[in-house]
C-alpha positions in Angstrom: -12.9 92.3 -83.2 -9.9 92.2 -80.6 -6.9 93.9 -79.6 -3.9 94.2 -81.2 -0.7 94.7 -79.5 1.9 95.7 -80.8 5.4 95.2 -78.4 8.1 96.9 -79.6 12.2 96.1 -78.5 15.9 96.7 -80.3 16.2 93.0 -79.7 15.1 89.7 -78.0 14.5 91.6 -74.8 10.7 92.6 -74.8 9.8 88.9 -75.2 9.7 89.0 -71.2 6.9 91.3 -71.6 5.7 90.1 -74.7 5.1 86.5 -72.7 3.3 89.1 -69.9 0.9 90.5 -72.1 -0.4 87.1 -73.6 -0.6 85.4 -70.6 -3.2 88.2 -69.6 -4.6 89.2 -72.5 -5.5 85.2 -74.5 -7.3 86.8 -76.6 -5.3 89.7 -78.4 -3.1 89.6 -80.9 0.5 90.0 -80.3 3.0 91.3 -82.5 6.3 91.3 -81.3 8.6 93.7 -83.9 12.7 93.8 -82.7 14.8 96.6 -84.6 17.4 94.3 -84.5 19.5 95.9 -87.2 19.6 98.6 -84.8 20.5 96.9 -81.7 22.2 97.5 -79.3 20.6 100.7 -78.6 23.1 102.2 -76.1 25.7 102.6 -79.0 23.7 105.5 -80.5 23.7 109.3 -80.1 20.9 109.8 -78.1 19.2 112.2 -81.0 19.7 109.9 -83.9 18.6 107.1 -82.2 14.9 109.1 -81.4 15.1 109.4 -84.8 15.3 106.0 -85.9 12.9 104.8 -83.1 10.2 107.4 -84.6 10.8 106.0 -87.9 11.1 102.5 -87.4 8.0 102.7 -85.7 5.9 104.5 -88.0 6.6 102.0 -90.6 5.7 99.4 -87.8 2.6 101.2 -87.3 1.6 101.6 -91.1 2.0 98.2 -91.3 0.3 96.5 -88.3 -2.6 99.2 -87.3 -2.1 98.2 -83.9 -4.8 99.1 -81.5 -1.5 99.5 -78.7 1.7 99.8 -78.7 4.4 98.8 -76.0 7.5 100.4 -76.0 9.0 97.1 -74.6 12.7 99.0 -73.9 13.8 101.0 -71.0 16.2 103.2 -73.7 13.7 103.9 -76.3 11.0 104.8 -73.7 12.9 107.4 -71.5 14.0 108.1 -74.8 11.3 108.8 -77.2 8.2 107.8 -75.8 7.2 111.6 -76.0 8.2 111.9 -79.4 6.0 109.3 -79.9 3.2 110.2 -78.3 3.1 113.6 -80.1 3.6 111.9 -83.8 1.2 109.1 -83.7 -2.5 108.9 -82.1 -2.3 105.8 -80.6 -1.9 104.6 -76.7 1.4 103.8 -76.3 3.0 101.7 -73.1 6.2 102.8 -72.1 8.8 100.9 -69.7 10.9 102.0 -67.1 13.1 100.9 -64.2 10.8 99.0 -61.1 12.0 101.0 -58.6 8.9 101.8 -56.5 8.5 98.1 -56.4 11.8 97.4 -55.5 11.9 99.8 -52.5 8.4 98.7 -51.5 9.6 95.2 -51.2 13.2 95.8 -49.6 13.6 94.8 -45.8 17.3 95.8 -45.4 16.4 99.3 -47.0 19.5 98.5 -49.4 18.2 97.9 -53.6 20.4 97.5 -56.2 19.1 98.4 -60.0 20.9 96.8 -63.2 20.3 98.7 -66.4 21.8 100.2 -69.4 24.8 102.6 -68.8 22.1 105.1 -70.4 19.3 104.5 -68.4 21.0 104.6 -64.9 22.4 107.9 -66.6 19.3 109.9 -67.5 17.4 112.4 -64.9 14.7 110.3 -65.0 15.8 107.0 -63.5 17.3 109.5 -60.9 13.7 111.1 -60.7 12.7 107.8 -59.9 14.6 107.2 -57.4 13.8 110.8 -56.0 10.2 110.3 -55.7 10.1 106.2 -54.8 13.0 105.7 -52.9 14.4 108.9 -51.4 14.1 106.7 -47.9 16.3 103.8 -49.4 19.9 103.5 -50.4 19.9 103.0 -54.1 22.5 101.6 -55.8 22.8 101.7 -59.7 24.5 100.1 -61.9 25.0 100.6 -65.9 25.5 97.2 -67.2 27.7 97.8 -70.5 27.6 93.9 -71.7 24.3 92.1 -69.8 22.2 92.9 -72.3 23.7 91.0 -74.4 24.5 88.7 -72.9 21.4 87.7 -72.6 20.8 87.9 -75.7 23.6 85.6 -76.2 22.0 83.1 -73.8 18.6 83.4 -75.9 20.4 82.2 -79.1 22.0 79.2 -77.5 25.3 81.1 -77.3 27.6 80.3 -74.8 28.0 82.8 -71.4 30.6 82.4 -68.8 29.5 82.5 -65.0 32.6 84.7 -64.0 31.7 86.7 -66.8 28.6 87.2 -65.7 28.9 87.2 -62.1 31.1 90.1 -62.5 28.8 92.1 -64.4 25.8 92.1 -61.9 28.1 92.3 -58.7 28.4 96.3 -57.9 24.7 96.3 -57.1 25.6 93.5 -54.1 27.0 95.7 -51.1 26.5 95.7 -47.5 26.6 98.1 -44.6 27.3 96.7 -41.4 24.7 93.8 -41.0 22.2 94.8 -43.5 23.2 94.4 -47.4 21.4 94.3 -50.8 17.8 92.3 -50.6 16.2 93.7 -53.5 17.4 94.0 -57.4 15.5 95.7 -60.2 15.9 94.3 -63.5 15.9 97.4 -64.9 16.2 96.7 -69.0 13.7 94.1 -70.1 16.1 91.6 -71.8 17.5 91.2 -67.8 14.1 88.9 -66.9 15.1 86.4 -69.8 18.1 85.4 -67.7 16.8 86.0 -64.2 17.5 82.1 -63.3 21.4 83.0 -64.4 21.7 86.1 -62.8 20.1 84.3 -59.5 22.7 81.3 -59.6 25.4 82.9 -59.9 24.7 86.3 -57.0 26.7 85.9 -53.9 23.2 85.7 -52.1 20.0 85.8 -52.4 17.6 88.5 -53.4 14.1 89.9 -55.0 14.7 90.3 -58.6 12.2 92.7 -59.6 10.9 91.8 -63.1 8.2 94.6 -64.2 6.8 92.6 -67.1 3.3 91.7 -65.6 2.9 95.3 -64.2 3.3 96.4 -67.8 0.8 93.5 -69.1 -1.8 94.7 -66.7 -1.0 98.7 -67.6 -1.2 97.2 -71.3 -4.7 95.6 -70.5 -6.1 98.6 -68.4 -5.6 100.5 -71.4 -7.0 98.5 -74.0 -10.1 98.1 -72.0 -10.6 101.9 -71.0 -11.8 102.8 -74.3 -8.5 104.5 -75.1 -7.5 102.0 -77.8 -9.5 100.9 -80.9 -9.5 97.1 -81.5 -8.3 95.8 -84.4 -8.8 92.9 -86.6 -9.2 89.7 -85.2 -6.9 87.5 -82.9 -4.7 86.1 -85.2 -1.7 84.1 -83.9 1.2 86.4 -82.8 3.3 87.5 -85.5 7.0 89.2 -85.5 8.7 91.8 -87.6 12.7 92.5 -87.5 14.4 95.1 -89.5 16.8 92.9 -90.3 16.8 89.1 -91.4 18.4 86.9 -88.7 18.1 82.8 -88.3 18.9 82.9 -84.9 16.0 85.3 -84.0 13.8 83.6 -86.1 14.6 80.4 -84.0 14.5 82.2 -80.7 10.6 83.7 -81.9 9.5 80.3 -82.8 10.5 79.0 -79.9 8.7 81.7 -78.0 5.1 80.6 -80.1 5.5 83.1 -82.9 5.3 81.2 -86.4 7.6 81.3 -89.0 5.1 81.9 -91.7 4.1 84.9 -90.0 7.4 86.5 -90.0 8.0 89.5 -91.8 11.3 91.8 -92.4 11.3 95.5 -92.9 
């Protein structure tokens, strides 16, 4: 018997952790499920969309009998990672901006965080930033159009520099002689593109990815007793809600198999 994990994302985003989580845990079986007939996620009222993450996912559930389950998604976990917790009896792995790391690392005392216009919006990223970083200055930025952009990149889709550039430069300020050294990826689709956002910043600085944090929270969990394991460690498999070649491509690529694909 192994673990099975289940990593949960509106999109292609959560592969960063999903790629985390294997790389620590061999021997588990992953399942990487993307509501991508829901994505993106920052489009929807914020009640309908706890909704649909608390159904999707109980379908999910019913279907996979996961022995985890990652909420691979700074949105949904802020979100409705409580709701979650109170429906189903599971451990459940929620996701949220790196900002302790971020201002653990910074020299200059100057961090930038990219995110979702609704993540940098919500009391908790600023709770965050309360408690972790109260003695840095934080700058935060909602990024209406990285996410998917990256997504974009992911599916072979053409993304322009400027374009890009443009979209990651309010966190890049400076006061006087010290300016922005540290940058939290702050929505998990932002790793997948962490070599494009890195070419094309005006300088150089930490880009705080939180995916192997989350792996080893994932495997701490599974190996505390809180989580049941399940079946046997199959090859990874992927759900989507809704059928998509390029995803399918983008999966494969990534080591899930095509045979094992299944739409909701």
């Amino acid at each position: 018997m192994s673990h099975r994990i289940l990593i949960f994302d509106s999109g292609l985003g959560g592969l960063s952790v999903a790629r985390a989580v294997m790389h620590r845990m061999p021997g588990a079986q992953a399942i990487y499920a993307a509501d991508n007939d829901g994505f993106p996620y920052g489009d929807w009222p914020q009640d309908k969309l706890v909704e649909r993450i608390v159904e999707v996912l109980g379908r999910l559930i019913s279907l996979t009998v996961p022995s985890v389950v990652v909420i691979a998604c700074n949105t949904a976990s802020t979100l409705a990672l409580e709701a979650l917790r109170q429906r189903f009896e599971l451990p459940f792995v929620g996701t949220v901006p790196a900002i302790k790391p971020a201002a653990e690392a910074s020299k200059s005392g100057i961090i930038g965080v990219l995110a979702t216009p609704g993540t940098v919006d919500r009391a908790y990223t600023q709770a965050l930033v309360d408690t972790f970083a109260s003695h840095r200055t934080v700058v935060l930025h909602g990024c209406k159009n990285l996410a998917e952009m990256a997504e974009h990149c992911l599916r072979g889709l053409p993304v322009d520099d400027e374009a890009l550039a443009a979209e990651i430069a309010p966190v890049f300020v400076q006061q006087g002689e010290r300016q922005t050294d540290a940058v939290v990826l702050g929505c998990t689709h932002y790793p997948l593109i962490a070599d494009r956002i890195a070419e094309v910043s005006p300088w150089r600085v930490d880009l705080i990815d939180p995916s192997d944090a989350i792996a080893r929270q994932v495997a701490r969990v599974a190996d505390s007793g809180g989580a049941v394991p399940q079946g046997s460690a199959d090859p990874p498999t992927a759900v989507l809600t809704k059928s998509s070649r390029d995803f399918v491509r983008v999966l494969a690529q990534e080591g899930f198999r095509r045979n094992d694909l299944i739409v909701l």
